[in-house]
VOPAGU-2260 file (C-alpha; in pm, 1 decimal, decimal comma):
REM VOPAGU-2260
SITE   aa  ch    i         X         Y         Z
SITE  UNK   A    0   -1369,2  -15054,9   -6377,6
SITE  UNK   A    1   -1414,1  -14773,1   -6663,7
SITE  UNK   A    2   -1212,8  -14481,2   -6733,6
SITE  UNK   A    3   -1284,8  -14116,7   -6843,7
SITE  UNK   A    4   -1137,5  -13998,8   -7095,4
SITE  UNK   A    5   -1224,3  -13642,8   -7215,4
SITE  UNK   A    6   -1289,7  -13620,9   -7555,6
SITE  UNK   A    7   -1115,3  -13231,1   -7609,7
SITE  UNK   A    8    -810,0  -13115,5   -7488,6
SITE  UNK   A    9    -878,7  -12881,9   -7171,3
SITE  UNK   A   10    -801,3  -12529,8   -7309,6
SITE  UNK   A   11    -487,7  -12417,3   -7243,9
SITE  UNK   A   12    -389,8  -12070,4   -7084,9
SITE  UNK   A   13    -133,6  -11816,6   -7283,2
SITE  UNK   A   14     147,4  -11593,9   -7179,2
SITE  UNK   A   15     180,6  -11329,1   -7501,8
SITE  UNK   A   16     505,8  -11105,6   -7433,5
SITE  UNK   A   17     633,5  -10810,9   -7614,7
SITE  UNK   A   18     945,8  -10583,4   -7657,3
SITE  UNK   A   19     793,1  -10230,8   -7719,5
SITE  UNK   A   20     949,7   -9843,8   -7679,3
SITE  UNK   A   21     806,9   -9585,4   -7510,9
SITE  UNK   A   22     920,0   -9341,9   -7798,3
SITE  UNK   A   23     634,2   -9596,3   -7995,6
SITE  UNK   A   24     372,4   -9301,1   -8153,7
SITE  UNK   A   25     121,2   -9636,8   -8080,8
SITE  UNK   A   26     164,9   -9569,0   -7677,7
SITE  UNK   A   27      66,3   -9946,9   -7608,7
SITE  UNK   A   28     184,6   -9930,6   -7278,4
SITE  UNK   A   29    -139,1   -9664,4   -7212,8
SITE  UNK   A   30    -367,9   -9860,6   -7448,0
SITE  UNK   A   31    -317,4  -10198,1   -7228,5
SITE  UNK   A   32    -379,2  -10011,9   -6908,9
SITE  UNK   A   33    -673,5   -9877,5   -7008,9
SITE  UNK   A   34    -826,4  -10141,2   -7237,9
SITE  UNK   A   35    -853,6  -10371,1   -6848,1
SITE  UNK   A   36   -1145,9  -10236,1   -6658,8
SITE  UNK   A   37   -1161,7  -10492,2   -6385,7
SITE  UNK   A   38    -867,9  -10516,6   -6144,0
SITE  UNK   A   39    -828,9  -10585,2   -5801,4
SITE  UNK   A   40    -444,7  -10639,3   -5734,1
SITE  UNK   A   41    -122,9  -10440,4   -5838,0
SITE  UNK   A   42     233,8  -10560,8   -5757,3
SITE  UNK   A   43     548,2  -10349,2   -5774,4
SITE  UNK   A   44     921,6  -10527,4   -5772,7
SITE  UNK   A   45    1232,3  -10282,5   -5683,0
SITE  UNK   A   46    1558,9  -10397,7   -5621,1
SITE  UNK   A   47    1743,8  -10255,0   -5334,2
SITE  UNK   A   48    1927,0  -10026,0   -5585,1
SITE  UNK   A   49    1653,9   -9795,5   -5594,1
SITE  UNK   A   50    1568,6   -9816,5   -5242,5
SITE  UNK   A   51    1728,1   -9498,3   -5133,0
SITE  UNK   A   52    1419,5   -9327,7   -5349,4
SITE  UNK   A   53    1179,6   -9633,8   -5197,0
SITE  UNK   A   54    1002,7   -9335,7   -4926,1
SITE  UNK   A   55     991,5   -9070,2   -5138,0
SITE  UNK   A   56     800,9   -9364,3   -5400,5
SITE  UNK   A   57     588,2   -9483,1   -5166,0
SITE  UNK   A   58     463,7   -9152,5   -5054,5
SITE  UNK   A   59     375,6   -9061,0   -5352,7
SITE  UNK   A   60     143,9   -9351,2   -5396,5
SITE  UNK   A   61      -4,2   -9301,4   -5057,0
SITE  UNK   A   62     -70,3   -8933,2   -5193,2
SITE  UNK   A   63    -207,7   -9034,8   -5533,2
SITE  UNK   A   64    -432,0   -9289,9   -5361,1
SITE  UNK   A   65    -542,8   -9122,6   -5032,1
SITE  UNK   A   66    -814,6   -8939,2   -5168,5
SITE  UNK   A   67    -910,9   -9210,5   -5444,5
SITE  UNK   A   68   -1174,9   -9471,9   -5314,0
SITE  UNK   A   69   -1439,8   -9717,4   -5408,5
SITE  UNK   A   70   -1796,5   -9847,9   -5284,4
SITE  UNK   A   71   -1959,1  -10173,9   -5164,3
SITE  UNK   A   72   -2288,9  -10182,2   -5222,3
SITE  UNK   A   73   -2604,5  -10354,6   -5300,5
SITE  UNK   A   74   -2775,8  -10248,7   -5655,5
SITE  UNK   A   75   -3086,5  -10383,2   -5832,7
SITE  UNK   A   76   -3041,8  -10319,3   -6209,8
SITE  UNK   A   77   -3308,0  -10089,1   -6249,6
SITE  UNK   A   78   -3117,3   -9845,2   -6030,6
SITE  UNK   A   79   -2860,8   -9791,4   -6298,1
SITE  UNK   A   80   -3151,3   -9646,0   -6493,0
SITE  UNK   A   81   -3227,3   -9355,4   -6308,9
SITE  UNK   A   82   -3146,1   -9031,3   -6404,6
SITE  UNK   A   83   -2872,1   -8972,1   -6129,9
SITE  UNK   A   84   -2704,4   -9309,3   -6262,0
SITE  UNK   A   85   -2727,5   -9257,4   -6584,1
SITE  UNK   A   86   -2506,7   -8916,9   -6530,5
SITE  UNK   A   87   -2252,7   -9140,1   -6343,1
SITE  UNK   A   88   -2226,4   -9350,6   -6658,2
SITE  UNK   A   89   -2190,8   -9090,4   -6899,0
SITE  UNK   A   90   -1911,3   -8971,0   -6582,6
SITE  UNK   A   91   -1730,8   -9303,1   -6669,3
SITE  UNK   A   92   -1910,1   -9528,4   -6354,3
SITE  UNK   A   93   -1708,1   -9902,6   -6342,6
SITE  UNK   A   94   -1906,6  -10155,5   -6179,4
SITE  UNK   A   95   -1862,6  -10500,4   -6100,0
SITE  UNK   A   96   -2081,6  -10736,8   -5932,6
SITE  UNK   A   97   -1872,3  -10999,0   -5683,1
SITE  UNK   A   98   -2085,6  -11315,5   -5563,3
SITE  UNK   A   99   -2083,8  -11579,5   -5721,1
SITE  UNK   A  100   -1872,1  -11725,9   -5995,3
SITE  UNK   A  101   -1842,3  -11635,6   -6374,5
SITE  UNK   A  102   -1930,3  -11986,8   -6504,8
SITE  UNK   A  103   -2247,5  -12050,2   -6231,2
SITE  UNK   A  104   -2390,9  -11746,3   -6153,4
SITE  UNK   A  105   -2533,8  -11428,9   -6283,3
SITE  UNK   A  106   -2291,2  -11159,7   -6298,3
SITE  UNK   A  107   -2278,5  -10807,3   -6432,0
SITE  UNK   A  108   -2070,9  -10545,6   -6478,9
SITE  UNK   A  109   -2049,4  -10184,6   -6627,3
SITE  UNK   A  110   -1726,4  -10110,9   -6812,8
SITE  UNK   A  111   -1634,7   -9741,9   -6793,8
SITE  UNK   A  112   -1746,9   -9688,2   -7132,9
SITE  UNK   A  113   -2097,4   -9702,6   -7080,0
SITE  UNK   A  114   -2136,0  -10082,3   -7166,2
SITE  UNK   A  115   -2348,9  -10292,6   -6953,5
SITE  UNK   A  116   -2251,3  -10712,3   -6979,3
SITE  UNK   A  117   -2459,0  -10932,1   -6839,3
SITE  UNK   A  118   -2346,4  -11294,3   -6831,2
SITE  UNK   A  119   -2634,3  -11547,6   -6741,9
SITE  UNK   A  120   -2708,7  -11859,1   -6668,6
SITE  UNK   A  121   -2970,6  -12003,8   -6908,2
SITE  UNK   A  122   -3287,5  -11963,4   -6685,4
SITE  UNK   A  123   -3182,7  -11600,1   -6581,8
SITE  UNK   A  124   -3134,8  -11495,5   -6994,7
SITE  UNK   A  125   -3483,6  -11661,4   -7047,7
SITE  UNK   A  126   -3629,7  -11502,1   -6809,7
SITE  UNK   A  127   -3504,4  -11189,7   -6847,2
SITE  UNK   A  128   -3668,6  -11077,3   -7210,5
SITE  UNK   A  129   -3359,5  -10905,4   -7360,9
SITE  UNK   A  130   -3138,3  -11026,3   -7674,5
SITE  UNK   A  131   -2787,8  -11177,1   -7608,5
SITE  UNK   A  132   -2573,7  -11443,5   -7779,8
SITE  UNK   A  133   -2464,0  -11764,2   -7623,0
SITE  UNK   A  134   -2109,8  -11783,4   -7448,4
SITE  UNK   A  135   -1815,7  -11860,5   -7674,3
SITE  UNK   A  136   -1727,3  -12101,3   -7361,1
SITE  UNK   A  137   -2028,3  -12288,5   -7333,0
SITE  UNK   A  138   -2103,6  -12448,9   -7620,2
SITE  UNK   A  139   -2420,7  -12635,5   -7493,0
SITE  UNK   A  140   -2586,9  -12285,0   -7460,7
SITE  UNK   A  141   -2602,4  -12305,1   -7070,8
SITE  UNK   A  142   -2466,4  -11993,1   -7080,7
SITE  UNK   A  143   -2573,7  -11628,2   -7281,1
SITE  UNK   A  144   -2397,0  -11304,5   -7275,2
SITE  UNK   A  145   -2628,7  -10977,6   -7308,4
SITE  UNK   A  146   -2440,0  -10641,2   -7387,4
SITE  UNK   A  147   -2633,6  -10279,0   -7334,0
SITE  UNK   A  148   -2502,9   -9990,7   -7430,1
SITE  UNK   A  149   -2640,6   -9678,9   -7170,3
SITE  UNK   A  150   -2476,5   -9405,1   -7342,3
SITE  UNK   A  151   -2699,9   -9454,2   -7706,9
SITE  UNK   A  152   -2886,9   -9230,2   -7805,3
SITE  UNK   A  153   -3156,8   -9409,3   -7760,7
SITE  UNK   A  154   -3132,1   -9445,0   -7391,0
SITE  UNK   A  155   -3401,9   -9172,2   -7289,0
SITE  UNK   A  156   -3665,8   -9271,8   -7062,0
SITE  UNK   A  157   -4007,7   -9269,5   -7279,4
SITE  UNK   A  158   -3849,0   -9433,8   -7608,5
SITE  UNK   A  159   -3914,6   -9817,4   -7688,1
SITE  UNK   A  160   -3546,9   -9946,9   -7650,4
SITE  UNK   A  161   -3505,6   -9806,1   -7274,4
SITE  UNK   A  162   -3859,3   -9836,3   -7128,0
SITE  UNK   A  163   -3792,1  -10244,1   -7273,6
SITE  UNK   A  164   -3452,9  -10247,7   -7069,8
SITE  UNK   A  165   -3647,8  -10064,8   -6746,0
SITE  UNK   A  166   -3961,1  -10342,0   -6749,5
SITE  UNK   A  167   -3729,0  -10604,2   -6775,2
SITE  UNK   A  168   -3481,5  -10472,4   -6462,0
SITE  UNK   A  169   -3776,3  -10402,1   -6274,9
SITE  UNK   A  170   -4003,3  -10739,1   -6305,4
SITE  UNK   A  171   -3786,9  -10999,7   -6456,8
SITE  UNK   A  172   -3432,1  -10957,7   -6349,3
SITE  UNK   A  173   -3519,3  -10805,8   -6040,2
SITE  UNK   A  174   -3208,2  -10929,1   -5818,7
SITE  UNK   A  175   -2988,9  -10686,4   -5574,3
SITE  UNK   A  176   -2641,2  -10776,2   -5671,0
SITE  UNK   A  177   -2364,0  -10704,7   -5429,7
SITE  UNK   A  178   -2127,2  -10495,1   -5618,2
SITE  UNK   A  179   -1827,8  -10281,8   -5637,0
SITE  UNK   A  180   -1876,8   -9921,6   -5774,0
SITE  UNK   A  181   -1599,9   -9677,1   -5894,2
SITE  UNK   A  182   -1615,7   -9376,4   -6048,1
SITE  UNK   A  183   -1299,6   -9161,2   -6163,5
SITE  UNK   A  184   -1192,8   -8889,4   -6411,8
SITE  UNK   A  185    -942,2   -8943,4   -6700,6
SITE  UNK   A  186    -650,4   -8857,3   -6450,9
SITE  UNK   A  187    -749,2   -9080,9   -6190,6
SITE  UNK   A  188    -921,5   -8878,4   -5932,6
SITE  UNK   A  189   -1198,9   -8974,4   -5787,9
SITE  UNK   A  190   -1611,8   -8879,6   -5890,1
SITE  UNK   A  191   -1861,6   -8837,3   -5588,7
SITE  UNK   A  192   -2135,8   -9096,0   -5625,7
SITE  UNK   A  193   -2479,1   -9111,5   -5360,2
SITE  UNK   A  194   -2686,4   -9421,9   -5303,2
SITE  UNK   A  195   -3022,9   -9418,7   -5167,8
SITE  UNK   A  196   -3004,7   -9613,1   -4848,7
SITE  UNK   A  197   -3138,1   -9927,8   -4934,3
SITE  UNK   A  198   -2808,4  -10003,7   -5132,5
SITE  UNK   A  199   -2590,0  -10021,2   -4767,5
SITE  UNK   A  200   -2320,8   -9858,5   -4926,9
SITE  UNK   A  201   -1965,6   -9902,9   -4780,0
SITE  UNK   A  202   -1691,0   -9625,3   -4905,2
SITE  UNK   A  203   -1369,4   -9827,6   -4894,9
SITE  UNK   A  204   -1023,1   -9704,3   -4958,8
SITE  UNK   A  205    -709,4   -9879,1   -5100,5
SITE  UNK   A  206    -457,0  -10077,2   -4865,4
SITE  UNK   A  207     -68,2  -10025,7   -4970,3
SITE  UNK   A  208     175,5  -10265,6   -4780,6
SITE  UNK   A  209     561,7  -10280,8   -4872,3
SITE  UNK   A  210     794,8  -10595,9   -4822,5
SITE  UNK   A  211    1167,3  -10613,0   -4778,3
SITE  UNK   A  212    1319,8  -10922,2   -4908,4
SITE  UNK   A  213    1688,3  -10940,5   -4788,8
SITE  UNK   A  214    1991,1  -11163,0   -4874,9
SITE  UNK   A  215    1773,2  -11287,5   -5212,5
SITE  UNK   A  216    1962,0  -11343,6   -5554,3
SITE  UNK   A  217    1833,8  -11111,7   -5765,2
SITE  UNK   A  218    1870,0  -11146,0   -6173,9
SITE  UNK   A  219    2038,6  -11000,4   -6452,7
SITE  UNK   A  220    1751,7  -10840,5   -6642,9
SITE  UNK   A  221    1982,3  -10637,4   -6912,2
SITE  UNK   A  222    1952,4  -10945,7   -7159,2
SITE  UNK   A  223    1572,8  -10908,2   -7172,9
SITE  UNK   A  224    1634,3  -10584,1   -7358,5
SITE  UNK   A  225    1733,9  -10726,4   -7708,7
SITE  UNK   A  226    1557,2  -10993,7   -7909,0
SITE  UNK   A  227    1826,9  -11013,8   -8145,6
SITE  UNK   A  228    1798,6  -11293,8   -8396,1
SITE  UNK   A  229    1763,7  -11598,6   -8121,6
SITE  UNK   A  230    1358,2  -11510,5   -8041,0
SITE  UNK   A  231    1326,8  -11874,2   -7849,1
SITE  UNK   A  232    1632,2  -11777,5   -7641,7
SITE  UNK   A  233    1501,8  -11434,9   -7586,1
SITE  UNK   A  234    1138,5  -11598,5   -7468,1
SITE  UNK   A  235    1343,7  -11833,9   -7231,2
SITE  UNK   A  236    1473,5  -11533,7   -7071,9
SITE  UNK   A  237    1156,0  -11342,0   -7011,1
SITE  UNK   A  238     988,3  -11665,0   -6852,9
SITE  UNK   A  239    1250,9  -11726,8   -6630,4
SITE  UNK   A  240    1264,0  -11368,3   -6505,1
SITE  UNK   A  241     891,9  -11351,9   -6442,5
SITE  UNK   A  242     876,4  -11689,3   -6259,2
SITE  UNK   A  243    1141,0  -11546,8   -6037,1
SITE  UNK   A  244     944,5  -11250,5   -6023,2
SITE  UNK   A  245     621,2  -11476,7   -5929,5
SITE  UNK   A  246     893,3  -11661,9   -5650,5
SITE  UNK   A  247     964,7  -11315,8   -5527,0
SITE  UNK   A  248     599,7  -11250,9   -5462,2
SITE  UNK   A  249     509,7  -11512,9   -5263,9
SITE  UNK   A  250     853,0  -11461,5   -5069,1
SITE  UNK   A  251     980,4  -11781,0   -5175,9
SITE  UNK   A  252    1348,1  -11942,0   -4920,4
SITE  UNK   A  253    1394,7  -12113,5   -5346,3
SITE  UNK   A  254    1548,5  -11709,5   -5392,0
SITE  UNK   A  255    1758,1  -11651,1   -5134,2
SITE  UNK   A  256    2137,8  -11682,0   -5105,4
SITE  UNK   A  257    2259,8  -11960,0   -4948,2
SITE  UNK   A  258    1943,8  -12235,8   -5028,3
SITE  UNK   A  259    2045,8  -12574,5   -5065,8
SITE  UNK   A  260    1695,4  -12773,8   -5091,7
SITE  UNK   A  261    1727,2  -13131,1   -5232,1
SITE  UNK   A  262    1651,1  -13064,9   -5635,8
SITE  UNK   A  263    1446,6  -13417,0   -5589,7
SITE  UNK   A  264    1210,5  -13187,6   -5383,8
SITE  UNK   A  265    1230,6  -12852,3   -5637,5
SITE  UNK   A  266    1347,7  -12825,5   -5929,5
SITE  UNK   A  267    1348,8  -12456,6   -5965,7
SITE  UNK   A  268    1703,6  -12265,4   -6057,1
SITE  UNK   A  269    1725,5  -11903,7   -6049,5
SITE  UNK   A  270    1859,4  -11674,6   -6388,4
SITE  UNK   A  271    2163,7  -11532,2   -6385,3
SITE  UNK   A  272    2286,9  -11267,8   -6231,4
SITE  UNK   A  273    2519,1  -10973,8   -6322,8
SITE  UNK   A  274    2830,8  -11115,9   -6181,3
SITE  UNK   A  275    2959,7  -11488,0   -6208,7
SITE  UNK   A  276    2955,5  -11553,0   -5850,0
SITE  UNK   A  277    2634,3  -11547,6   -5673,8
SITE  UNK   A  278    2553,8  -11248,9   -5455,5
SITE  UNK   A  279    2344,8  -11175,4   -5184,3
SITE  UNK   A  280    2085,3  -10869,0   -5245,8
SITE  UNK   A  281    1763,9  -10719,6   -5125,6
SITE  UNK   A  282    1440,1  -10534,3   -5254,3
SITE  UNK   A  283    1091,2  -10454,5   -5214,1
SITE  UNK   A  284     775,9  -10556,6   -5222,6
SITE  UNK   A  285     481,9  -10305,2   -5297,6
SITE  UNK   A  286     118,8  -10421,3   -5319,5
SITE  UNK   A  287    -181,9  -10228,0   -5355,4
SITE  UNK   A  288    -505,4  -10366,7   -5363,0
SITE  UNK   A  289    -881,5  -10267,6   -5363,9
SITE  UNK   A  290   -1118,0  -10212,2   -5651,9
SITE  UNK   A  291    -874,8  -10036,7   -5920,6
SITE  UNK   A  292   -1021,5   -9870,9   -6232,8
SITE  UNK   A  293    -799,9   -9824,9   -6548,9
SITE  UNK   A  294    -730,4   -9461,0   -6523,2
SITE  UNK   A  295    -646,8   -9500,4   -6137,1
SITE  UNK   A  296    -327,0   -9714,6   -6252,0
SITE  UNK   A  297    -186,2   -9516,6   -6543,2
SITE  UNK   A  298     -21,2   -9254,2   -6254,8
SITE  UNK   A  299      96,4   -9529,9   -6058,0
SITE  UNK   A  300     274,4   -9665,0   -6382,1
SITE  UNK   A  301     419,4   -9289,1   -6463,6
SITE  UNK   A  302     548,1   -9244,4   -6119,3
SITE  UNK   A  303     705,7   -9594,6   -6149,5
SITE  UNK   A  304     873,3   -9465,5   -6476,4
SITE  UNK   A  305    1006,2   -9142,3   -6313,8
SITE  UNK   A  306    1134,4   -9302,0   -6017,3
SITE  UNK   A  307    1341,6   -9517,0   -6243,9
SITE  UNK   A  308    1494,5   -9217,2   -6464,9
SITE  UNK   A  309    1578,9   -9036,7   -6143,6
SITE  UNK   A  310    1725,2   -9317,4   -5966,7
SITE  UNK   A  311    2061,0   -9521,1   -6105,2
SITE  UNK   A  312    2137,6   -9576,4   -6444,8
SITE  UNK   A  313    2104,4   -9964,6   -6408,2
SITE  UNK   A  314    1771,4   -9931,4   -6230,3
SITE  UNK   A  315    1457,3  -10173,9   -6325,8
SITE  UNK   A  316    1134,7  -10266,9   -6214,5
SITE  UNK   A  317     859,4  -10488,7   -6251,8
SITE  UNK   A  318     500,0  -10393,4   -6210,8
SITE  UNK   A  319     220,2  -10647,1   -6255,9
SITE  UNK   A  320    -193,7  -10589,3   -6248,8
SITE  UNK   A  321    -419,3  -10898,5   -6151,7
SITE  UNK   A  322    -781,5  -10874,0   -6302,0
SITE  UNK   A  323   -1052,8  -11009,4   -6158,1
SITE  UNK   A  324   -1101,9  -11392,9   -6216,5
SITE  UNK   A  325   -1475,8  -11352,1   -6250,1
SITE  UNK   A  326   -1524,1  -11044,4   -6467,3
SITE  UNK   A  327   -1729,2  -11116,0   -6790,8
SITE  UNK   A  328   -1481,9  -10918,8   -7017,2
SITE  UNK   A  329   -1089,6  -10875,0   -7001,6
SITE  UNK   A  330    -911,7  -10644,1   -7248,9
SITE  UNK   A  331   -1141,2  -10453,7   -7499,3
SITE  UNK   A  332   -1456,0  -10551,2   -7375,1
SITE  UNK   A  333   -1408,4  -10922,8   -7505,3
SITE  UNK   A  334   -1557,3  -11212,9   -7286,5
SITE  UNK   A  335   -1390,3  -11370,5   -7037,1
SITE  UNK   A  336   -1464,0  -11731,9   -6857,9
SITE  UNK   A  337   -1279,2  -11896,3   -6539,2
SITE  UNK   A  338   -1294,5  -12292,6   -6604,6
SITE  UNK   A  339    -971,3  -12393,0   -6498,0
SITE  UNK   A  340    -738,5  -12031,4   -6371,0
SITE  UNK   A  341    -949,9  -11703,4   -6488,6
SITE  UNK   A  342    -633,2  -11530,3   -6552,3
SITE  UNK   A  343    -612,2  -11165,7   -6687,6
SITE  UNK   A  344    -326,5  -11014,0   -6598,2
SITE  UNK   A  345     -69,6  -10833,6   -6718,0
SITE  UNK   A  346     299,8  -10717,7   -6656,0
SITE  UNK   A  347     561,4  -10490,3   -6737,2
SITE  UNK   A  348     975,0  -10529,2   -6708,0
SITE  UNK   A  349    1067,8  -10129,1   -6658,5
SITE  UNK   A  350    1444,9   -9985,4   -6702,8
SITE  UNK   A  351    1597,9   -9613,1   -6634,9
SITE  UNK   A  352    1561,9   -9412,1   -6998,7
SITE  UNK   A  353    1873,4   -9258,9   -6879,2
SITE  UNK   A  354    2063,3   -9667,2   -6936,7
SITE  UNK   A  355    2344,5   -9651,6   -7166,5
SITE  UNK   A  356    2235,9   -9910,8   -7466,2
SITE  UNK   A  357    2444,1  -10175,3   -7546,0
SITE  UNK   A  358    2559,3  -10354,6   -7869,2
SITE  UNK   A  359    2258,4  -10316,3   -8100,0
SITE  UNK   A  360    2061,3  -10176,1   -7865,7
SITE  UNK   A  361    1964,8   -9842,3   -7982,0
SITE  UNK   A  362    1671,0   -9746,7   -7835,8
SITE  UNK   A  363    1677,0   -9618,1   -7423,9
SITE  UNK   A  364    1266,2   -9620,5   -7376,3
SITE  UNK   A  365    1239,3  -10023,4   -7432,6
SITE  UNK   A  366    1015,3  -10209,0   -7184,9
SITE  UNK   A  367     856,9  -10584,2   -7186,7
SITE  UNK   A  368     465,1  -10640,6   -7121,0
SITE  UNK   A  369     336,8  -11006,8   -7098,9
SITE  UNK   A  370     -15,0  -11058,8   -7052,5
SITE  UNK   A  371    -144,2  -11387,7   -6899,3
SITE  UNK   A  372    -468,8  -11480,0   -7041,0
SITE  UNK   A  373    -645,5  -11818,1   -6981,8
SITE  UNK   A  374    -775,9  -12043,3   -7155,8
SITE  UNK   A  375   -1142,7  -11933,6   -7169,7
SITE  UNK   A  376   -1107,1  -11596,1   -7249,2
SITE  UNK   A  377   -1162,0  -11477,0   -7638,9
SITE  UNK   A  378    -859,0  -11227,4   -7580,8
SITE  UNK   A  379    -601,8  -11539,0   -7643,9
C-alpha cells in the first residue's frame, strides 16, 4: 500500500479585517461595495434593541427593492455586440453566466464597467481565436483568462479589433450561456433591458425574509471598537464575534440561553456579553437574495446606517454580502478561482454615530469590514 502525499500546501483562504471611520475622506466603506460586482446573498444582524424600528426598516427595503429586478436568460456572445447591447453596456449592464463551475467550465461575465472576462477551459481559448493569459490558478495552462473591453474606442462595428471579436462570437465561441442580466443606475434603480425572444428571458425580483431568534446570548461588541496597543487581542475579538455572527445565521441551539451540549461534542463558547451574568436576548434575521449589483447595495447599507443613528445609542449591526463562488473576478476586476471554498465575501460590524466614545476612543463614525477571500483568488 502507497500513500499520497501532495507535494504543495493546499492554498489557504484569508479573513483581512479593518477598523475604519466613516469621517475617512477615502470612503472605503463605498469603494468595497462597489469594487464586488457579483453577489447573490446579503445578510443583516439586529439585536432586539433596535427592533421597535425593525417594520419601519424592513419596509424600507421592500420599497427600495420592489421596483429593482433582474433577468434569466439565455445569450450567445455575439448578442452583446449589437447595437442595442452595446448601449446597455455603456448603461452599466452586469452579467454573469451560472452553469457550470469556475474551474471546469466556460464562464463569462460582464462587470458593470464595460469589461467582458472570459475564463476558459483550454480547448474553448484555442478555439476561440482571441488573446488571453493563462490562469494564475492553473499553472499547467488548462486554464486561460481573456479580458475585452466594450466601451474602447475601438469598439465600432467596421474597425479590425471589433469585427475580430464579432467573427469569433459568431463561428467559434458560438455557445448560448444561461445567464443573469442586471442593469441599474448609480443610485440603484433599475435600467429597462429587451431580449429578442430566442433568449427566454425570465424578469425575476428579489426575495426578503426576516428571522426572529429569541432567548439567544447575544455579545458585547463595544470592545471591537478600539485596537489599542494589543492588535492580536483585538483580532481575537473580531473572529469570535463574526463566528457567532456565522452561528446566528444558520440559527444555531450552540447560542441560545440555557444550552448545555457535552463540550466533547462542540467545542464552541460564545463572547462575552455586556453584563457578567448571562442573559437571555433576541434579534433578527434579514436576508435578501437574488442577483445584486454593486450600486443596488450601497442604499441598503445607508438605510442600515440611519436606522442605527435613529435608534438607541448602544445600537449595532452586522451586515454581510456573499459573492458568487463561480464568478471569474472578485474585488477590482482581479481573478477569482473556487478549488477548495470560492469565498468572496465581505462584512461590516455597524454602531449608532450618536454612541458616546469611551476611553481613547475618539472617533463616533468607526465601523469593522472583514473580507473573506479564498485561497484561489489574486485579491488575497
Amino acid at each position: 500500500m502507497s500513500t499520497f502525499f501532495p507535494k504543495e500546501d493546499p492554498p489557504r483562504s484569508h479573513l483581512f479585517m479593518s477598523l475604519y471611520s466613516f469621517n475617512s475622506a477615502k470612503q472605503l466603506h463605498t469603494k468595497c461595495i462597489q469594487e464586488h460586482p457579483f453577489n447573490h446573498r446579503i445578510q443583516v444582524f439586529l439585536p432586539a434593541e433596535v427592533s421597535p424600528s425593525i417594520d419601519a426598516f424592513q419596509n424600507t427595503l421592500t420599497e427600495q427593492l420592489s421596483s429593482t429586478h433582474y433577468f434569466h436568460a439565455h445569450v450567445p456572445l455575439a448578442l452583446f455586440l449589437s447595437s442595442q447591447f452595446m448601449q446597455y453596456i455603456r448603461n452599466g449592464l452586469v452579467v454573469l453566466s451560472v452553469q457550470g463551475g469556475i474551474d471546469t467550465h466556460d464562464v463569462v461575465c460582464i462587470d458593470g464597467k464595460g469589461k467582458m472576462i472570459l475564463s476558459l477551459t483550454k480547448d474553448s481559448y484555442e478555439q476561440l481565436g482571441l488573446t488571453g493569459v493563462p490562469s494564475q490558478f492553473q499553472k499547467n495552462r488548462q486554464r486561460y483568462v481573456v479580458e475585452l473591453d466594450l466601451r474602447a474606442p475601438s469598439m465600432i462595428p467596421g474597425k479590425a479589433g471589433f469585427e475580430r471579436i464579432k467573427w469569433c462570437f459568431e463561428n467559434t465561441l458560438v455557445t448560448v450561456f444561461p445567464m443573469v442580466l442586471a442593469s441599474v443606475d448609480p443610485s440603484g434603480l433599475p435600467l429597462p433591458l429587451e431580449f429578442p425572444e430566442s433568449a427566454r428571458a425570465r424578469q425575476l425580483g428579489y426575495k426578503v425574509q426576516t428571522t426572529l431568534l429569541e432567548n439567544i446570548l447575544v455579545p458585547d461588541t463595544t470592545p471591537l471598537r478600539t485596537i489599542g496597543k494589543n492588535d492580536l487581542r483585538w483580532r481575537k475579538q473580531v473572529a469570535e464575534v463574526y463566528e457567532w455572527v456565522g452561528m446566528a445565521s444558520i440559527q444555531s441551539e450552540r447560542i441560545t440561553l440555557g444550552d448545555s451540549i457535552d463540550p466533547y461534542l462542540c467545542v464552541y463558547s460564545n463572547p462575552a456579553q455586556t453584563s457578567a451574568e448571562k442573559i437571555g436576548s433576541s434579534g433578527y434575521l434579514l436576508e435578501i437574495s437574488g442577483f445584486i449589483p454593486s450600486p443596488s447595495i450601497m442604499p441598503i447599507f445607508e438605510s442600515l446606517r440611519s436606522l442605527l443613528n435613529n435608534g438607541p445609542t448602544t445600537s449595532w449591526a452586522n451586515m454581510t454580502v456573499w459573492g458568487f463562488q463561480d464568478s471569474p473576478i472578485s474585488w477590482r476586476g482581479r481573478e477569482h478561482g473556487h478549488m477548495l471554498s470560492g469565498e468572496n465575501m465581505y462584512s461590516f460590524f455597524l454602531w449608532s454615530e450618536n454612541l458616546v466614545p469611551k476611553d481613547k476612543e475618539h472617533d463616533k463614525g468607526v465601523y469593522v469590514f472583514l473580507e473573506n477571500v479564498g485561497g484561489h483568488d489574486a485579491h488575497s
